[in-house]
FIKOLNU-657945 format. One record per residue (C-alpha): residue in one letter; x, y, z. Coordinates in steps of 0.001 Angstrom, whole numbers, plus 500000, padded with zeros to 6 digits. Each point is the difference from the previous one (the first is absolute). Example, Ala and Ser with C-alpha at 12.3 -4.5 7.8 and 13.67 -1.06 7.14 Angstrom:
BEGIN
A512300495500507800/S501370503440499340/
END
This chain:
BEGIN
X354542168421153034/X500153496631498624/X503952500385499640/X500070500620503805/X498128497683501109/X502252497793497920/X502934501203501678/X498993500001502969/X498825496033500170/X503523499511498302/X501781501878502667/X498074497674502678/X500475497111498150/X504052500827500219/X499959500929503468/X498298496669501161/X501849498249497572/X503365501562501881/X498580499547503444/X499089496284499088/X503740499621498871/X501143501458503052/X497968497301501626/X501221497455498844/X503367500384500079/X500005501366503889/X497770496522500490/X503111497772498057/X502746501456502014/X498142499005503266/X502904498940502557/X503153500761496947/X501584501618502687/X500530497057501877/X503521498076498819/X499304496016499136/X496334500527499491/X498948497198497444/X498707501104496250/X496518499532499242/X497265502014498604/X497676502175501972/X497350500125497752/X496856502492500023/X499164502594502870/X498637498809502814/X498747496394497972/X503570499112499502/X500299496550498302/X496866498985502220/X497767499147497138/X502654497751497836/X500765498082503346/X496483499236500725/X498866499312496362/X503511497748499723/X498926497901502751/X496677499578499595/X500668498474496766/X501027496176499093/X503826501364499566/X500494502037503309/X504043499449499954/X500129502604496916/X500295503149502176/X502244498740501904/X502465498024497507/X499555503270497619/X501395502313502276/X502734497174501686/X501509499842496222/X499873503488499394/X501263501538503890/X501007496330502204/X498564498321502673/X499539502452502371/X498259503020498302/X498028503517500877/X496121500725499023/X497240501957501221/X496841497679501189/X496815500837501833/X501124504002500911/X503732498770501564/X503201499574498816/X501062496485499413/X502887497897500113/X499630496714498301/X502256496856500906/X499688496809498142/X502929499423501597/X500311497017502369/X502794501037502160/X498745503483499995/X496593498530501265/X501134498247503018/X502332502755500915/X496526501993499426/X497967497783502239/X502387498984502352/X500586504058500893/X496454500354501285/X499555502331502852/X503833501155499088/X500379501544496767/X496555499147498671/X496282500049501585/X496885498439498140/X498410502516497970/X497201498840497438/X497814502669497365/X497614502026501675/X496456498040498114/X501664496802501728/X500309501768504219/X496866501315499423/X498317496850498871/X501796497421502592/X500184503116503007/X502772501706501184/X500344496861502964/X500612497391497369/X502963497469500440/X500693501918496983/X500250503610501659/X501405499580503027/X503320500161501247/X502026499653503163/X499191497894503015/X496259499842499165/X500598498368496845/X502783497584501405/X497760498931502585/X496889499577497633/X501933498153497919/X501653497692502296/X496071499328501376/X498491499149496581/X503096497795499388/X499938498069503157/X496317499521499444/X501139498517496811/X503183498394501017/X500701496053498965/X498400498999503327/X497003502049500032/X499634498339495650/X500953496607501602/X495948499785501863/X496506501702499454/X501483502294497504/X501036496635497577/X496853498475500762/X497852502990498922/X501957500209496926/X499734496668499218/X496106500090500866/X499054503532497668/X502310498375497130/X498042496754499890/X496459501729500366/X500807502465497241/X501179497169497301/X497593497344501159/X497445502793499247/X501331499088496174/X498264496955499707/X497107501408499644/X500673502655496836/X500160499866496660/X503399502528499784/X501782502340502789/X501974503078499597/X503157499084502324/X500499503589500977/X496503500118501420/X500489496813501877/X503309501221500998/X499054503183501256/X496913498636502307/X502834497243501260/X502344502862500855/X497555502276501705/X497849497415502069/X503310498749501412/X501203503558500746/X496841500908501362/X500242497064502600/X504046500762500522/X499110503600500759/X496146500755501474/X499373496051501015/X496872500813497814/X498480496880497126/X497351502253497921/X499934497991496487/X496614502150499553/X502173503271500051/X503046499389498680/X498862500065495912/X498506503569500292/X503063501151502296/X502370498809497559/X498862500808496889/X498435503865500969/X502320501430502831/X503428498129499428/X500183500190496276/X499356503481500235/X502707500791502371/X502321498165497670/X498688502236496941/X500872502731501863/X503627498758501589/X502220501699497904/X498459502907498349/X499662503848499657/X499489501274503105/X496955502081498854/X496581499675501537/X498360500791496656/X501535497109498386/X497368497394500094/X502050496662501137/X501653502146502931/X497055501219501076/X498287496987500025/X503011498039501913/X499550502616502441/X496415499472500472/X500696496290499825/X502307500501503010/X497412501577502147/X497483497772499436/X502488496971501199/X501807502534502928/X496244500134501741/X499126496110499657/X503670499467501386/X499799502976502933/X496754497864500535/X501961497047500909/X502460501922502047/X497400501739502077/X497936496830500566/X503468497871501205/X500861502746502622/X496590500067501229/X500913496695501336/X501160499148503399/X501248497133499470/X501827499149496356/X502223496957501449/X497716498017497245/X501710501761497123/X503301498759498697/X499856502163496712/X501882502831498676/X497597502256501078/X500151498838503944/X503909500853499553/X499755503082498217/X497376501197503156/X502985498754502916/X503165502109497907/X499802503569501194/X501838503083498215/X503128502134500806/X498805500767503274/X498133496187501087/X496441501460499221/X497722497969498585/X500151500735496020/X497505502170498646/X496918498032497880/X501126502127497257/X503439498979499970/X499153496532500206/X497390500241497161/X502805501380498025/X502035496785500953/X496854497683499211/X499492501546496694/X503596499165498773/X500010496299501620/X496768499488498128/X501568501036496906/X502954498768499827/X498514496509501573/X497797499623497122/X501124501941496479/X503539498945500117/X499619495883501081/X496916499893497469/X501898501332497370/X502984497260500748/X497255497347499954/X498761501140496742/X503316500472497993/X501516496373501465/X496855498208498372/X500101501915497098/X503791499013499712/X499524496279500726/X497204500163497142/X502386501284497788/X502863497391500664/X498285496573500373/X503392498463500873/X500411501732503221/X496172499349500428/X500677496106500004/X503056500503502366/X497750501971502713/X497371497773499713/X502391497091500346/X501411501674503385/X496151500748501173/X498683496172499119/X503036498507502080/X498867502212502951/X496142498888499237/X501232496175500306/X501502500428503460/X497088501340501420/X496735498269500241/X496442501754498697/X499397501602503234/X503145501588500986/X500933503646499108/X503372501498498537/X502642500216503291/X502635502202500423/X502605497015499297/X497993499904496363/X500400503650499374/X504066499562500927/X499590497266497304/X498920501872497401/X503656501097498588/X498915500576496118/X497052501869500954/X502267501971501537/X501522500459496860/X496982500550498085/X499520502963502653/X503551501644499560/X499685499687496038/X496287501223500359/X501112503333502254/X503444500541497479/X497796500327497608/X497369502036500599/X501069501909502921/X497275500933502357/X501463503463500903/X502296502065496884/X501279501508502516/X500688501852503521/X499767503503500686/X502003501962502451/X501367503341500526/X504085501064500284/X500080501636503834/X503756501351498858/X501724500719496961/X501458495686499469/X502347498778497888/X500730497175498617/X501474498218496838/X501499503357499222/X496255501202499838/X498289503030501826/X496457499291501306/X499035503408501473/X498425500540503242/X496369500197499950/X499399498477496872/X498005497017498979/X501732496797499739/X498633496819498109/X501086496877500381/X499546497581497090/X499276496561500182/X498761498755496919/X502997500683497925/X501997498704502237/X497987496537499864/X500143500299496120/X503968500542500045/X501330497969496914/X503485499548501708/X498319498773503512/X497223497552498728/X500404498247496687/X497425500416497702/X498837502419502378/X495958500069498241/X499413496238500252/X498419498331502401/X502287497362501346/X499825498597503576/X502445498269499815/X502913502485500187/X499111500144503312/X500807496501500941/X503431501021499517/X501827501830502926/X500905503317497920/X501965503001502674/X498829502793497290/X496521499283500476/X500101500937503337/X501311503483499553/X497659500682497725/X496737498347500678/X498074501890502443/X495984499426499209/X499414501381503553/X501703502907500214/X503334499985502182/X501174501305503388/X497727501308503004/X497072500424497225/X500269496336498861/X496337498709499977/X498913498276503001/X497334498275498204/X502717498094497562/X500048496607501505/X495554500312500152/X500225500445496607/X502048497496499216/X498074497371501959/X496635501214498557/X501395499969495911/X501250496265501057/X496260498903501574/X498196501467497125/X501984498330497722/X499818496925501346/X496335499738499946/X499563501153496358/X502760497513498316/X499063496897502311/X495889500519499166/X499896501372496148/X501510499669496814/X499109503642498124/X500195502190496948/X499957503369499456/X496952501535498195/X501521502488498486/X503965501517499848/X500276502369502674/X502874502375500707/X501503502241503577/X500246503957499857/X502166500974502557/X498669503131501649/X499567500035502823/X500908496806501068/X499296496836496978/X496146499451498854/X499081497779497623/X497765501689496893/X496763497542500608/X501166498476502937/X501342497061499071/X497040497772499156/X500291496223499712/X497723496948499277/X500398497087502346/X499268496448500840/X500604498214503268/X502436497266499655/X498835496688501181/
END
């Protein structure tokens, strides 16, 4: 009996053992039929190389999965991630042929944890005319002119409240200060709403949870999905809130926000958009307004404290703008056109750390390109980072330097793209800019600091500092 039973667990073993086989290799040969698809590695059923890309990145080295597989299979590369195929390109030609093609060989097309966290009515989901036209409103709303008046002043204003508020403590943790900058300021931008009283608990319980939950299994049981999810409704109702109460009004000729403009664009047809669809839109603004700048903020000053040279050369640039001014006057558009290194400071900071690793989008036909296949209906990643880490394009490509961007260099141009590219290319980008350049001005004309302890970025999913960054300062006199 015992014999059997022997055999018969070996004879299971050996079948699953075959079937598993079997498995795998129907899993590697996924699209072999097609001619000029790139090598790569599949990895497990169903989990692909999901885990390794997610572990990579949200380490202190997140270029190793990347450069690993670029040495062993070139810059443009095949994986599985997040239940799709993938194509990777760390390619920058291939990436701007990739971004440039939207809506005609390629259509935005992110994991399924991040559409069901942002909504299917995200500037990241949609497509078409509703997304051109969404687009085109958030980016006139955020044009030069619109920056050029109440939007530079209410920078200026949140910048100077937050790092006066310094004064008065012992030591700050810039990534807190950062993110309460960020999302009071996008807050005002989008809703016309000033809650300081709200905003701690809002950021640090329903928006760190989303980002937990960004780029992950999509499997209710796993606990940082589910609680993104939950995390999402609880910020979907206080937004729908907001919606509901704004159309109640008659008359909303006093609002000048996001929100008033989102309420006057209509759909396909000219209807009024849903308050769904619109919290879908207000969820990704919110995000994006607040994690990505903050992070900027963060990594810049953690840079300058690093390299005390270019510290004394921004400072220099920020004093001389100080002395033209008297006490009472606040920065001007004609002082943020001024501020050319900080500028510099800002390219170096975004080279380095890149907000976004990447793009996603989705092959709508078989393309080709570079004598590569990418096949229709597979995912396509765009890579950034490795691109901004390119030995041959940047010298020294892990230092921080400023200065190389003083110099005009045409290479720089093709491959630097901290904003994405084409009809996707953020329409927040020149906001950002203007908000890194405020903050910083405040905190290197009113402190001298130190950092408590040395801190360090994982990568995944966008750059956060281990303990936040926390500093000791002292108000200048």
């Amino acid at each position: 009996m015992a014999m059997a039973m022997a055999m018969a667990v070996a004879a299971l073993v050996g079948v699953v053992g075959v079937l598993c086989l079997l498995a795998m290799r129907f899993w590697s040969r996924q699209g072999t039929h097609v001619k000029g698809l790139p090598s790569g590695n599949m990895g497990w059923p169903l989990l692909g190389e999901t885990m390794e890309f997610i572990q990579c990145l949200s380490s202190t080295q997140p270029d190793g999965f990347f450069d690993k597989r670029c040495l062993k299979y070139g810059m443009i590369f095949k994986t599985h991630l997040f239940m799709s195929p993938t194509i990777i390109s760390t390619d920058p030609e291939v990436n701007k042929f990739v971004l440039s093609n939207e809506e005609k060989l390629f259509k935005s097309s992110y994991p399924i944890s991040v559409t069901a966290i942002f909504g299917k009515k995200s500037l990241l989901s949609v497509h078409g005319d509703l997304h051109k036209r969404l687009h085109g409103m958030i980016a006139r709303n955020m044009s030069a002119d619109k920056l050029k008046g109440a939007v530079l002043r209410d920078v200026n204003t949140y910048a100077s409240r937050v790092v006066s508020s310094w004064e008065n403590k012992k030591f700050v943790k810039v990534e807190h200060e950062a993110q309460h900058f960020t999302f009071l300021l996008i807050l005002k931008q989008l809703m016309g709403i000033s809650m300081e009283e709200e905003v701690a608990s809002l950021v640090k319980t329903e928006y760190d949870a989303l980002l937990g939950g960004l780029f992950s299994i999509p499997v209710k049981l796993l606990p940082k999905y589910a609680k993104a999810l939950k995390a999402r409704e609880n910020v979907a109702r206080k937004l729908a809130d907001v919606v509901d109460a704004r159309r109640e009004k008659k008359d909303n000729s006093e609002y000048t926000d996001l929100l008033a403009a989102i309420l006057n664009e209509g759909d396909e047809e000219g209807s009024p958009l849903p308050t769904n669809e619109i919290v879908d839109l207000m969820i990704f603004i919110l995000f994006a307004g607040y994690e990505t700048t903050s992070r900027a903020i963060t990594a810049a000053i953690k840079f300058l404290t690093d390299h005390p040279q270019a510290l004394q050369r921004l400072k220099e640039e920020h004093f001389t703008i100080l002395r033209q001014k008297s006490s009472s006057e606040s920065l001007t558009w004609d002082d943020y056109k001024g501020m050319s290194f900080t500028q510099c400071v800002v390219n170096e900071t975004m080279r380095l750390i890149s907000l976004a690793f990447g793009s996603y989008r989705e092959a709508i036909e078989d393309v080709h390109i570079k004598g590569k296949t990418i096949p229709k209906g597979w995912k396509t990643i765009v890579v950034y980072r490795t691109a901004h880490l390119n030995p041959s394009t940047y010298w020294n490509p892990h230092k921080f330097d400023p200065w190389r961007w003083e110099k005009h260099n045409p290479s720089y141009q093709e491959s630097f793209m901290p904003f994405g590219w084409g009809r996707r290319y953020c329409p927040g980008a020149d906001l950002a800019r203007l908000e890194i350049s405020f903050f910083l001005h405040h905190v290197v004309t009113r402190y001298w600091w130190e950092p408590t302890k040395e801190d360090f970025f994982t990568y995944f999913p966008v750059p956060i500092t281990k303990y936040g960054l926390p500093i000791v300062v002292k108000t200048l006199k």
